[in-house]
N, C-alpha and C positions, 0 to 999 in steps of 0.2 A: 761596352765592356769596361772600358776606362772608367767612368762613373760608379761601374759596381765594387769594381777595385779597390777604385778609392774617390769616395763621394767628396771629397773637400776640395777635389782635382776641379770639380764644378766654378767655384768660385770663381777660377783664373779667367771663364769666360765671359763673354759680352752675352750671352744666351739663356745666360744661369738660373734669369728668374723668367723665363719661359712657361706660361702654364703648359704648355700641351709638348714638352721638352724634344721628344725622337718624332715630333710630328713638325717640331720648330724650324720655319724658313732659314734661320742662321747660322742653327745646326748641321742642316742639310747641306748649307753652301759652306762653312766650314769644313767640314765632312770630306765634301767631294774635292774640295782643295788638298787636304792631305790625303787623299789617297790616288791624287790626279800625282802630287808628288812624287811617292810611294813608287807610281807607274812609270816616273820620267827615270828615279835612281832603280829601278829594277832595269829599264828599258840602255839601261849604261855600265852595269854590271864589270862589263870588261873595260870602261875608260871611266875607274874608279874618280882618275885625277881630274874630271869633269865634274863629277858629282859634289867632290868637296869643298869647292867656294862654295857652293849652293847651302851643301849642310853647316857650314859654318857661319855665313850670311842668318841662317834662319836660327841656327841658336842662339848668336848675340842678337836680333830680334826677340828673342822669348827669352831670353833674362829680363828683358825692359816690362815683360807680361808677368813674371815672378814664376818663372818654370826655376824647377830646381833639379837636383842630381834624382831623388830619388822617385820623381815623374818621368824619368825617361824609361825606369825599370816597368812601370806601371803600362806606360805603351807600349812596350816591348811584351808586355805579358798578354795585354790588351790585346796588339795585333796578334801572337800567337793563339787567343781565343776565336778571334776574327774566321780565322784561317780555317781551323778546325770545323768550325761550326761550319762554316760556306764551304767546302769542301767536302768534307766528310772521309771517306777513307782517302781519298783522293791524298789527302795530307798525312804521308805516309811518314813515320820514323825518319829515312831519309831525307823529305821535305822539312819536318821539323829542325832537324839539325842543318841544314842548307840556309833555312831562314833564320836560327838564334847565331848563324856567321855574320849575317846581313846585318841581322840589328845589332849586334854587338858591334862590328862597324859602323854603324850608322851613328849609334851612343856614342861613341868612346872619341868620337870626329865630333860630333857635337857636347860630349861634355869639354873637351880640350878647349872649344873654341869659346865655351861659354868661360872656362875659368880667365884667361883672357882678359875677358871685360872688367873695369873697372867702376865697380859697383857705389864709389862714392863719388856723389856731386863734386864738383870744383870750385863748387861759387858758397860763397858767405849766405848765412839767412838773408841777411841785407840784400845781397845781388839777388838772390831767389825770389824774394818778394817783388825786386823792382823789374825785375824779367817775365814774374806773372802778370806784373801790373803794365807793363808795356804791350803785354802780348795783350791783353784784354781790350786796351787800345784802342791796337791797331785791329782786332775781330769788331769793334764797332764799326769802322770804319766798311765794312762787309767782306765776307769772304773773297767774295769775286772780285772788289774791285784792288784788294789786295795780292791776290794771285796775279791779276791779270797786270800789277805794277810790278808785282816779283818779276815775270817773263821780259819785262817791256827794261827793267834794270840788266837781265841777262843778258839779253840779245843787244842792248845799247855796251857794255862788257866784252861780251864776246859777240859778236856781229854771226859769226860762222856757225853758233848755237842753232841759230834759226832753221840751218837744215838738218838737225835733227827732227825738224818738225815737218819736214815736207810733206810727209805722209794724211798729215793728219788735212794740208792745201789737196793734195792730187786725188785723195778719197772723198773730200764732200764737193771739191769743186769751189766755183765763186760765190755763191749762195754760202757756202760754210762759211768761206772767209767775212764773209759783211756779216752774215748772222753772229759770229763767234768773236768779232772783232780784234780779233790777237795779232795779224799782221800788222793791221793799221797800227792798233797799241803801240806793237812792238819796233814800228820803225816811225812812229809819230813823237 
């Protein structure tokens, strides 16, 4: 429905050139994200103030995507398309007005949070150039062995970082630890 609304909404996606578009693996998994979403802030209805990091978090992410004011109205129309359609009577007058309270909260917490953000760089051409040309770098240098120095600078920083990760030792066990090498890394 978004797409039909307004086809140019396509672009802002990573999926966009998709041949086989509503049959698209990325679509699908985008998809079921926002409306796994959708489930957690309907599933909270009554502890609003739960919901709004969240929606705030995700609009200053989609400014960074080029979401703007009047895409939110397009999902907002979108989802009430949604509804109807998969529902059927089921999505009574009443339902309809229950749900444009929702999204109208939903927007209006998400537009606030995107205006917020400050939409211009802070760095010089000059810095921007030398920040892409650094980061380029250090991506030669290989993803992994860069990640796995980010962690190993953390954990030497903050030593007590490390049990945030415990989960990730108690769930594979020893075998994870030597195949994954991040303890070692990280206290070597």
């Amino acid at each position: 429905n978004i797409f039909e609304l307004a086809p140019g909404a396509l672009e802002l996606f990573g999926f966009k050139d998709e041949e086989d578009l509503y049959n698209s693996r990325k679509l699908k998994s985008h998809a079921t994200a926002v409306v796994k979403t959708v489930g957690i802030a309907v599933g909270k209805l009554e502890k609003l103030d739960e919901v709004v990091p969240v929606l705030q978090s995700l609009a200053v992410r989609h400014v960074g995507y080029g979401v703007e004011a009047p895409h939110y109205d397009v999902v907002g129309k979108a989802l009430m398309q949604t509804l109807e359609a998969g529902l059927g009577s089921a999505f009574s007058s009443s339902a309809r007005v229950a749900w444009s309270k929702v999204w109208h909260a939903v927007s209006t917490t998400m537009l606030e949070a995107a205006k917020s953000v400050d939409h211009k760089c802070p760095l010089s051409e000059s810095e921007v150039k030398l920040v892409k040309d650094t980061w380029a770098s250090a991506e030669s240098l290989g993803l992994e062995s860069v990640g796995v120095l980010l962690f190993k600078n953390i954990f030497e920083l903050a030593p007590r970082a490390l049990e945030l990760f415990a989960w990730l030792f108690r769930r594979c066990g020893t075998p994870c630890r030597r195949r994954h090498g991040w303890r070692q890394a990280a206290l070597s």
